[in-house]
C-alpha positions, -999 to 999 in steps of 0.1 A, spaced: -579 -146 -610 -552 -128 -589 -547 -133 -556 -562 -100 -535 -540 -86 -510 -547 -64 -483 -516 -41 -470 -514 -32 -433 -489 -8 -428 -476 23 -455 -448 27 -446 -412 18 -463 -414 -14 -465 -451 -12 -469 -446 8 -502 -421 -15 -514 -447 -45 -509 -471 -25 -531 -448 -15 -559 -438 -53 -559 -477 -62 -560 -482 -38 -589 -457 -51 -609 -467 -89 -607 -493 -102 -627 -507 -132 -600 -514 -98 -574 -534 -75 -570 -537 -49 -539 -575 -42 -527 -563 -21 -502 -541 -9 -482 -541 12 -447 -517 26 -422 -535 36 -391 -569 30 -382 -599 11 -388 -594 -21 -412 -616 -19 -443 -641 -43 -447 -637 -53 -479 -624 -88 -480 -591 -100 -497 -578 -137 -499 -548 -130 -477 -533 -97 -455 -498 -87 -449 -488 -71 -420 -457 -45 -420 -469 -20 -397 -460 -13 -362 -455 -40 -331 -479 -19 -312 -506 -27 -338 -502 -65 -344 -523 -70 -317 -554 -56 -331 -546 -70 -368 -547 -106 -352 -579 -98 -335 -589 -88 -368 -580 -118 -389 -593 -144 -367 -628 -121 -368 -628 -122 -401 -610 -156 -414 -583 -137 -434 -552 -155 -433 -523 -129 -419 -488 -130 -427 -469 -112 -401 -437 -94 -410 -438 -66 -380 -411 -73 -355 -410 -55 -320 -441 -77 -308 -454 -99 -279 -452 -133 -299 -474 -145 -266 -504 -133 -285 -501 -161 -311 -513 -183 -280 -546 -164 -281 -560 -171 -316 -582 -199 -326 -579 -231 -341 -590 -219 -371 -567 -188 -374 -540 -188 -408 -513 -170 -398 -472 -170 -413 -449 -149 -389 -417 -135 -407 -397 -113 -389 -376 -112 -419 -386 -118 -454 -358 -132 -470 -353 -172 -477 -315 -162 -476 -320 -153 -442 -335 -187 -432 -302 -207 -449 -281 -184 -429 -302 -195 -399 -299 -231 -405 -263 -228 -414 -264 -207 -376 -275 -235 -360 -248 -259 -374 -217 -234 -368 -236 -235 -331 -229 -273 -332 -196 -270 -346 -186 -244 -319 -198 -272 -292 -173 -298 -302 -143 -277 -309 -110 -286 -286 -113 -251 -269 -134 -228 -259 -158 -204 -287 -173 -172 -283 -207 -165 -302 -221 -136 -312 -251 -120 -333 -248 -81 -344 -271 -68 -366 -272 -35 -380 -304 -12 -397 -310 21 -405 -312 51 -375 -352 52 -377 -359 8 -366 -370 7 -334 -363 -27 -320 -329 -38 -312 -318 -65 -317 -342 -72 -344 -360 -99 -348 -341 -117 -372 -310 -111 -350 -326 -127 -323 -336 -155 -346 -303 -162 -356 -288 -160 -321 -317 -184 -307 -301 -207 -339 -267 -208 -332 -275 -211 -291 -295 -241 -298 -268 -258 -321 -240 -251 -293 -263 -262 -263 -259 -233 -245 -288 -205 -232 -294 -178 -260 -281 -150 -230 -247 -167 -233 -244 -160 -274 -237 -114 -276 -260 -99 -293 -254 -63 -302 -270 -38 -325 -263 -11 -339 -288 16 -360 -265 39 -386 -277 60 -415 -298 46 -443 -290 6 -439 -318 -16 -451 -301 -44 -430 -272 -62 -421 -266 -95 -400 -234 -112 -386 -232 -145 -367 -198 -151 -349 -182 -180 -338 -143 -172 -326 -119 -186 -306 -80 -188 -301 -81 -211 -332 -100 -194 -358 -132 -171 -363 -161 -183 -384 -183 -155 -398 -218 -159 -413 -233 -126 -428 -263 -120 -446 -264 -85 -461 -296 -67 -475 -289 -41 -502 -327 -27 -511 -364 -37 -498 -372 -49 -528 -356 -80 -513 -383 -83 -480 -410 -72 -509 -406 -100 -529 -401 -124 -502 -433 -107 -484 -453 -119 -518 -436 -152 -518 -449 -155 -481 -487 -142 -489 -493 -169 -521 -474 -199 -500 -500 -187 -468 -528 -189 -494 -521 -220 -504 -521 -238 -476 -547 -264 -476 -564 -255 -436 -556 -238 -407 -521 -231 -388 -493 -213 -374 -462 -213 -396 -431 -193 -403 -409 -188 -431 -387 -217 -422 -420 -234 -432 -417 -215 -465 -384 -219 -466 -378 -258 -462 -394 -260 -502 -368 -241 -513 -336 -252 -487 -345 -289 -481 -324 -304 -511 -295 -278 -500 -287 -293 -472 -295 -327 -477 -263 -349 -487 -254 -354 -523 -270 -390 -528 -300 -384 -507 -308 -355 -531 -304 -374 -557 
């Protein structure tokens, strides 16, 4: 039986989820909603792509009901996770895409190269989306400088972090390690939604499958796919 899906939030992204859903054979969307009241109809897990402001409320809504929640809204007070109950299934994503998580590990261990080098490094994060996001940096920007900080040992407010929003870009991330010696550049660079769609699916069937309750993120997810990547040759093996 497919797995039932219900869609919070219509727009972009939103769409792009649905026409990903409706061309899969292992989905199927019950419903889907942009503002307002939740339907009651139940479905086996819920995807949230719709505002910051709104998360909140959707939460509230999942733990009520027992629907498992993946969260891929970014702009929110990540605070409220500390609210929900035991029981709660929720997967936060500020970004979709398992690409984005390597480039994240790979931050964190240009961060740790950058802390042994013989002078000093600058860091730096810069993300660029299209003219109509709202948050800046976005999430995944801060992600990634929170990544590279933590491999260098050094407060995330010392690693710029700058953002810019241009034209139509679905989204484009840069991490920066330079000094007098060289410049290291790490750069992960969307080129359609289908992308976060597809990894938004990926996210809902790994949630459902989860064997109990919990609070994961797609590094969760991720780690299935990345582990043997960055493990050493023989221990792969």
């Amino acid at each position: 039986m497919p797995l039932s899906l219900g869609l919070l939030g219509t727009g972009r992204l939103g769409s792009a989820v649905r026409a990903a859903a409706d061309a899969a054979d292992d989905v199927t969307v019950a419903w889907a909603v942009g503002r307002g009241e939740v339907p009651a109809a139940p479905v086996d897990v819920a995807v949230d792509v719709s505002t910051g402001a709104a998360v909140g409320g959707h939460l509230g809504w999942a733990a009520r009901t027992g629907t498992p929640l993946v969260v891929g809204t970014t702009g929110w007070d990540t605070g409220l996770l500390d609210t929900l109950p035991g029981d709660a299934r929720v997967l936060v994503a500020p970004n979709f895409s398992v690409g984005v998580a390597l480039v994240r590990r790979l931050a964190r261990v240009l961060g740790g190269y950058a802390a042994h080098a013989p002078v000093p490094v600058d860091l730096a994060v810069t993300d660029v989306h299209h003219r109509h996001k709202v948050d800046a940096p976005s999430g995944t920007a801060l992600t990634l400088r929170d990544a590279v900080a933590e491999g260098a040992g050094r407060p995330a407010d010392q690693v710029q972090t700058t953002s810019l929003r241009l034209g139509s870009v679905v989204g484009d991330h840069e991490v920066v390690a330079s000094s007098g010696l060289e410049t290291i550049t790490l750069r992960h660079t969307a080129h359609s939604r289908d992308l976060f769609a597809a990894g938004a699916l990926t996210a809902a069937r790994w949630l459902h499958a989860r064997p109990g309750p919990g609070l994961w993120s797609l590094d969760d997810l991720a780690e299935d796919h990345l582990r043997s990547l960055l493990l050493p040759t023989d221990a792969a093996a």
